[in-house]
N, C-alpha and C positions, 0 to 999 in steps of 0.2 A: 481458498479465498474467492478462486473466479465463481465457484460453486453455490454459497451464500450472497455473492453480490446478484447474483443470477434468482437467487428465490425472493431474495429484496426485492429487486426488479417487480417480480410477476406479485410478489403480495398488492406493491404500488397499486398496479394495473387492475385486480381485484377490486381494491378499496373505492379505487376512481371511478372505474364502469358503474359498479353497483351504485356508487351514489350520484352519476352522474346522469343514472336511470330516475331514481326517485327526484331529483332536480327536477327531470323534466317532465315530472308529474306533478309535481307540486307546483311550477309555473304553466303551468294548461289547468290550475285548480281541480286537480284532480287527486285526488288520497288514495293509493290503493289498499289503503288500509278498513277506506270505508265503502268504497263503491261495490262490491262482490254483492252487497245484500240488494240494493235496487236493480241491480242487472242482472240479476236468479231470475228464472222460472218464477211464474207468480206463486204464493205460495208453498215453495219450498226455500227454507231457510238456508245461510251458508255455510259453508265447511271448511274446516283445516284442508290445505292442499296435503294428499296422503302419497305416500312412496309405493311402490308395483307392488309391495307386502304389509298393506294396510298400515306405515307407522305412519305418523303423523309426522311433516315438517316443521323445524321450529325456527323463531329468530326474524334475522332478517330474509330468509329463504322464501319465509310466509309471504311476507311483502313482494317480493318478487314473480312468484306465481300467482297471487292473488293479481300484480298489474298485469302480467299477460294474459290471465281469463277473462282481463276487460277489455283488453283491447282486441282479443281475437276472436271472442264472444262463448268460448267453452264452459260448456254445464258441468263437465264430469271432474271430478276432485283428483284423480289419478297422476299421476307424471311417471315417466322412466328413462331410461336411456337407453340408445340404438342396441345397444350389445343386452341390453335386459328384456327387451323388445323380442330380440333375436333367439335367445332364449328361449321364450314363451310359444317358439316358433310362426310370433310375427313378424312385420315389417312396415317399417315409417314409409307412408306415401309419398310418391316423388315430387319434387320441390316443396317439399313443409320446411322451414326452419323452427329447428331449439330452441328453447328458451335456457340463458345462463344464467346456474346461482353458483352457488360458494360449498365447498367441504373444508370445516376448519378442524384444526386438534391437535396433538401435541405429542412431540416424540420425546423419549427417556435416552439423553447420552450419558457413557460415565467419562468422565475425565480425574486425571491426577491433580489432585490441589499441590499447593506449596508446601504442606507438610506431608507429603507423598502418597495419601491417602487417596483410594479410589471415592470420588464425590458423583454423586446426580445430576442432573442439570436436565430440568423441560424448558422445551423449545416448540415455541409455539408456530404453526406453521397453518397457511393459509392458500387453496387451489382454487380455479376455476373449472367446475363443465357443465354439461349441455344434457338435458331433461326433454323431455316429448310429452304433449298431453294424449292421453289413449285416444281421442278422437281425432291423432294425427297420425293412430299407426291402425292397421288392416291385420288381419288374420287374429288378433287375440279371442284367446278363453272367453264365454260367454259373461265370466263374473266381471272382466275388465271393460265392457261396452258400457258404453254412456246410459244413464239411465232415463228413463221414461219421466213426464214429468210428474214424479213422487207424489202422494199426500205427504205432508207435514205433519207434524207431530201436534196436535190441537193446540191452538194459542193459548186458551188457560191452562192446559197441563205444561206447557212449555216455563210460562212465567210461576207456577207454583215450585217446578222444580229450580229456578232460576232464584227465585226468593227462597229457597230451603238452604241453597248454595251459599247466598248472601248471609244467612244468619247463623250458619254453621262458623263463620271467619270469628266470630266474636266479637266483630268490631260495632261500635257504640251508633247508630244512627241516631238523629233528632228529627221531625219535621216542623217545617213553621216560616216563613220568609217567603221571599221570590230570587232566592239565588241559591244554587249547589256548591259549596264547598266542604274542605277537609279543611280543620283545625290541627296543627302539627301540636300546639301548644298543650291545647284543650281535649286533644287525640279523639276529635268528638264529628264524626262526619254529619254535615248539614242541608237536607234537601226539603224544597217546597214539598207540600203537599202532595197524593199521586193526583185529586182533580187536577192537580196546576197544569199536568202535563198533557201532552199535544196525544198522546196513546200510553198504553199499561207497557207497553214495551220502551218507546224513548223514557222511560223512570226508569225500568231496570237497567236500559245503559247507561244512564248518567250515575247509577249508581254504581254499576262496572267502575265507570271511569274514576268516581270518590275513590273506590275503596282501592283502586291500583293507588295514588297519593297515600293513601294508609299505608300502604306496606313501605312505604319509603324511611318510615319513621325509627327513630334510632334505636329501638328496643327489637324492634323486626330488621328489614333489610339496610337501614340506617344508610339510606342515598343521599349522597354530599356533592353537590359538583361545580361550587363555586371558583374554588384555583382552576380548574380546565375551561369554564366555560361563561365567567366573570359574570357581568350584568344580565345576561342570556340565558344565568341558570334556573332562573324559573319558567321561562319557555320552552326549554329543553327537560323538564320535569314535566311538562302540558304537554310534550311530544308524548315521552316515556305514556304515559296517562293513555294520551288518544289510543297510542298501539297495543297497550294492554288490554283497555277497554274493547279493543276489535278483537283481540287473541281469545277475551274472557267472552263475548258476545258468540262467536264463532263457536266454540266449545258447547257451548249451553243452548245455543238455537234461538237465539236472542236475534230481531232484526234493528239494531241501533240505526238513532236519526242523528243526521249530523247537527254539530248548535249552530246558532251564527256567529256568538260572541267567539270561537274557536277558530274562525277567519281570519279574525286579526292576527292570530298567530303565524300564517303564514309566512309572510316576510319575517319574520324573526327565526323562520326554522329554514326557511333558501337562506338565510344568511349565515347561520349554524354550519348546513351544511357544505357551502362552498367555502369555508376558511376551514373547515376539517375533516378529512375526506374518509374519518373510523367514524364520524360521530352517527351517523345512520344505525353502525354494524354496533355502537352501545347502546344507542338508544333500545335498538331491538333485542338486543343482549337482555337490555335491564327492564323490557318490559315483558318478557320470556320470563327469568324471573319471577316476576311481581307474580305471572298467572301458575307460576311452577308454586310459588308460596304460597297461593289462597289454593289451590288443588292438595296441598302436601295436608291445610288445618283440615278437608275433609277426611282425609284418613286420619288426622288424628283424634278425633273425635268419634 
């Protein structure tokens, strides 16, 4: 009993730190969802924050490191921990501090039911620790240093493989208006023109951003979240959206602009997330997700 009141406890304190981070980025107007791309190196596009063994972080983890690369100003994509550091027989420089994200997942107990039978039961469970960006630790392997500032990948080969990406999903694009939406009804995504747009790349992210609404639709990921999040569920859907659209932009080497009309949203998402201190770690749940579903249609195709 004292043992689970005690994991209770530190789940709490997880949920809170981390969204109590993004709070205070989103009241300083800042998104770390979307700043990594104008505070790169010029001409090199952004990246998934990657683990000491090249895998890619996901979730809300993303968010996490992508705000401390802005606020500490690090180029290099890398994180680790002191003991993986240690390993690699380097070592974190004196007075650097960690950066905290999340390790979540789930353990398998059996227990005897009421008809005596040995039953399953996952149990979902939730920790905190502490990550290093390589350009805070000294002695690593040459492949671990920060790198030089890169060429980029040419802006039209970038955006043709970013449109190849887009049309592999299947989904129905239209052009014609002066506004971008998804149709849930008409399952029919709707964007201006590409002259309309301010550059060839803010289209491919506003298209990012449509086509994360597409997956929500109930034939696909069939996203509902009216009973949890009442009048605020369709800005809590334009959350999902904005963070996929960075997860998918990221991925693809896409430099997305941010809208203005997507401002207004702000106070509706500090207000989201100060009455519910998981709704960060769904948001980015569900918009992980979204970029795990249009990556699954290119392998199936």
């Amino acid at each position: 009993m004292h043992a689970s009141a005690a994991t209770s406890t530190t789940r709490v304190d997880v949920y809170t730190r981390v969204t109590e981070k993004i709070i205070a980025d989103l009241e300083n107007v800042r998104r770390p969802w979307h700043k990594p791309w104008t505070d790169n190196v010029a001409g090199t596009p952004a990246t998934m924050p990657l683990r000491h063994n090249g895998v890619a972080y996901r979730g809300v983890n993303v968010l996490l490191l992508w705000g401390a690369a802005i606020e500490r100003g690090y180029r290099a994509p890398i994180w680790m921990t002191f003991k993986q550091a240690q390993e690699l027989g380097a070592h974190v420089k004196k007075g650097e501090t960690g950066t905290p994200i999340v390790y979540a997942n789930r353990i398998t107990a059996t227990e005897t039911g009421e008809n005596g039978e040995d039953e399953e039961r996952h149990i979902a469970f939730m920790k905190g620790y502490t990550v290093f960006n390589v350009e805070q630790i000294e002695g690593l392997p040459a492949q671990y240093q920060p790198p030089a500032a890169a060429s980029a990948i040419p802006l039209p080969e970038t955006l043709v493989a970013a449109e190849r990406f887009f049309a592999t999903t299947g989904a129905t694009f239209r052009h014609g208006g002066n506004r971008a939406c998804y149709s849930r009804a008409a399952d029919v995504i709707q964007l201006p023109p590409l002259a309309a747009f301010h550059d060839a790349e803010s289209y491919a992210a506003t298209k990012a951003h449509e086509l994360v609404h597409w997956t929500g639709h109930g034939t696909r990921l069939a996203r509902e979240f009216g009973k949890r999040f009442g009048d605020n569920a369709y800005a809590f859907e334009e959350l999902i959206a904005e963070l996929g659209a960075a997860f998918l932009c990221a991925m693809l080497g896409v430099t997305p602009e941010i809208q203005p009309d997507h401002a207004d949203y702000l106070a509706y998402w500090l207000s989201i997330l100060k009455a519910d201190k998981r709704a960060i770690f769904t948001a980015a749940a569900q918009a992980q997700a979204a970029a795990d579903f249009l990556h699954s249609l290119q392998s199936s195709q």
